[in-house]
C-alpha positions, 0 to 999 in steps of 0.5 A: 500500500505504500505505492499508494499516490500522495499527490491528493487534492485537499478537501475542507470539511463542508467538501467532505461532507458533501462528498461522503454522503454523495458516495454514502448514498450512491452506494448505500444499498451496497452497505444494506444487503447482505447475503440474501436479506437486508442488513442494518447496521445496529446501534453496538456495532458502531463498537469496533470489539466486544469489551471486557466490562473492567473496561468500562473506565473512560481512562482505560477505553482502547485509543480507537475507542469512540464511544457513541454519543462522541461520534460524527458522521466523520466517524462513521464514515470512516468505520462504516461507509469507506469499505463499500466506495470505490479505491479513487475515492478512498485515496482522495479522502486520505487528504482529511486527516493523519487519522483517515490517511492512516485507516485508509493505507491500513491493509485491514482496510484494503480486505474489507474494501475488496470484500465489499466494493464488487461494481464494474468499474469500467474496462481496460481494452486493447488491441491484441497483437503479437508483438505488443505494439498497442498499450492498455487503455482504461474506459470508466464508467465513473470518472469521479470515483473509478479512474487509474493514475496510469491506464497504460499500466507504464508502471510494469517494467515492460509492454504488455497484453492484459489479459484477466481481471479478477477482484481488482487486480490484473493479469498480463503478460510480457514477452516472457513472463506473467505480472499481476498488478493492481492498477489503482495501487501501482503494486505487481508482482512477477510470476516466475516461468510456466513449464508448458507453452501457453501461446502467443495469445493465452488462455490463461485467467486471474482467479482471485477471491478475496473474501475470507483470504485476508493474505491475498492469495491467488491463482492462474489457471491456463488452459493449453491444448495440445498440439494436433490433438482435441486435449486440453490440459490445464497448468495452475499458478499458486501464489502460496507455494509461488509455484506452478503444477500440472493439473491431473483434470484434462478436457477430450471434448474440444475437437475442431475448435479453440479457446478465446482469450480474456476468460472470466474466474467468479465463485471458484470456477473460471470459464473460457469461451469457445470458437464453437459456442461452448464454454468450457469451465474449469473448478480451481479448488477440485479441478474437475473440467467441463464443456457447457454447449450454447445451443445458439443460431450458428454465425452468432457470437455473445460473451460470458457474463453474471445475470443473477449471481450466475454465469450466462451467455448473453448475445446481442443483434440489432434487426434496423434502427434503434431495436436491439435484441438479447438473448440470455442463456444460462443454467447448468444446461446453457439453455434460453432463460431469457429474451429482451427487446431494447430501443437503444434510442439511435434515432437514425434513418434507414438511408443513414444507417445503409450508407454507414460503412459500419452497419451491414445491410442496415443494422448497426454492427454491436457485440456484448462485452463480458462483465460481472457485478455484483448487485446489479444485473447489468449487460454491457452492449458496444456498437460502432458509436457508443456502449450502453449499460442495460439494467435488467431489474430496472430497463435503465439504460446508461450510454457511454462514447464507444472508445474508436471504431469497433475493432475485431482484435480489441479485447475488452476486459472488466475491472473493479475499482480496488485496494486489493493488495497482492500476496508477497511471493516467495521467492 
């Protein structure tokens, strides 16, 4: 945490004030629900520990002790709300005080804002190429609370291609070697050489849980194929033991197709998508693998997403004009759950849309990034002009500048604003 930025902007007490209570109340129904009910935060918890009853002197209360007719909002905001904001906010609040900077550089709190703060926060997006000629850039969906210092990631000690994201913190690689970094922070570690050959263009995810793993330990997971044969073995990066392992588990049901990069890792499992319309999915604790078919038109292609705290494929295509379709399949069969039709609200003619040399035939070329978000069921659909944000619960529509024209080879890969820290390697 010591990298950490200090070149913060000083913020008065009316400024904070106002700032917290917008973030409070922007993201209050994240401090309210858990699990699968709604939660409120009870008079004693405002304690930070059960204390023993000889405690009960005002001399002999802990230093961090605030007892509760003593408190302001400042206090409470510091115990309470502070873990459920986005990591740029935090690193702003350092300003208000040596107490706040001190909490907010505290690895405690980089757990608990880890745990806690789980929204998309925007997506890094490259053009992949072997030879590491196009840098990473960042698209956020919240400029005011989800920016990175250094989009390019210029921190790491060389070019690189991103390709995982997991809990906040990132997966690229380098001409010979993988970094896992966290943006935010600017703190990476290099993971030491694989045994097998994964590729020029590697199916390797970032699997990172951080609730209940207070020492930041993660994994990689590659997927590799063998060459000339429908087998696909699977190598595991442990960052316990800061060493890599041949997985017994080996997949026999990929013949004539191949994996696409940029994978997604959420409750234990990580999945890659295939050229053919599965997805194959691989449990990291077990090790067992399997291929989910998604009995989807052929020609049409969709992304790996979490609709209702589970995976889904969700696909996209437009018939004319401003009308969108989705197509949400999901369960442990992949099957149809759901279809919405959507006015994206382009508000273009027909003779407009014929003459654009991005649009086929009169429909507006568009794909669905992959995402995954807790708390909000959220499809992200990108068109030559612009990405929209489409809130399932709600059919509310968020529409963003689409960053240049749509670029087959442009891989775009989710990100969570956080202070996760990452695991010191042995070496």
């Amino acid at each position: 945490m010591e990298l950490l930025k200090d070149n913060m902007m000083t913020i008065s007490s009316d400024e904070f004030e106002n700032n917290i209570m917008a973030d409070a109340e922007e993201f209050s129904p994240a401090i309210q629900q858990q699990d699968s009910g709604t939660h409120k935060v009870p008079e004693d918890d405002f304690k930070a520990v059960a204390y023993k009853q000889e405690w009960n002197e005002v001399s002999k209360l802990p230093a961090d002790y605030i007892r509760r007719e003593d408190m302001e909002i400042k206090d409470v905001a510091m115990k309470h709300v502070l873990p459920f904001l986005p990591g740029k906010s935090l690193m702003k609040f350092r300003a208000v005080s040596n107490e706040w900077n001190h909490w907010i550089v505290c690895p405690l709190l980089a757990y608990q804002q880890s745990t806690s703060f789980q929204k998309l926060s925007g997506y890094f997006y490259q053009v992949v190429d072997a030879d590491f000629q196009s840098d990473p850039n960042f698209l956020s969906l919240d400029h005011s609370g989800n920016g990175i210092p250094n989009p390019s990631l210029g921190f790491l000690p060389e070019r690189i291609k991103v390709l995982s994201s997991s809990s906040g913190l990132l997966l690229c690689q380098g001409l010979e070697s993988y970094y896992v970094c966290n943006p935010l922070t600017e703190d990476w570690k290099c993971i030491p050489p694989h045994q097998y050959y994964h590729g020029s263009d590697p199916a390797v995810i970032l699997a990172f849980d951080p609730q209940g793993n207070i020492e930041s330990y993660f994994h990689l997971v590659a997927a590799v194929p063998l060459l000339d044969q429908p087998v696909v073995f699977f190598e595991i990066y442990s960052s316990q033991s800061n060493s890599w392992s041949r997985s017994s588990s080996e997949c026999l049901e990929l013949e004539d197709t191949t994996l696409v990069g940029g994978g997604l890792y959420m409750k234990g499992m990580a999945y890659w998508s295939t050229t053919s319309n599965g997805v194959l999915a691989f449990d990291v604790k077990s090790e067992v693998s399997a291929v989910l078919r998604v009995p989807i038109p052929p020609g049409r292609y969709g992304a790996l997403t979490q609709v209702k705290d589970e995976l889904s494929y969700v696909t996209v295509y437009n018939d004319c004009g401003d009308v969108f379709m989705l197509d949400i399949y999901g369960g442990m069969d992949m099957s149809l759950n759901h279809s919405v039709c959507i006015n994206l609200g382009h508000k273009k003619s027909r003779q407009t849309l014929e003459e654009d040399p991005f649009i086929d035939n009169g429909t507006v070329l568009c794909s669905v990034l992959p995402c995954i978000n807790s708390g909000d069921d959220i499809v992200v659909i990108c068109t030559t002009e612009r990405i929209y944000l489409y809130y399932l619960s709600g059919q509310k529509i968020e529409t963003f500048m689409t960053p240049g024209q749509l670029n087959p080879k442009r891989r775009f890969i989710p990100y969570t604003n956080s202070l996760a820290a990452i695991h010191e390697l042995k070496n």
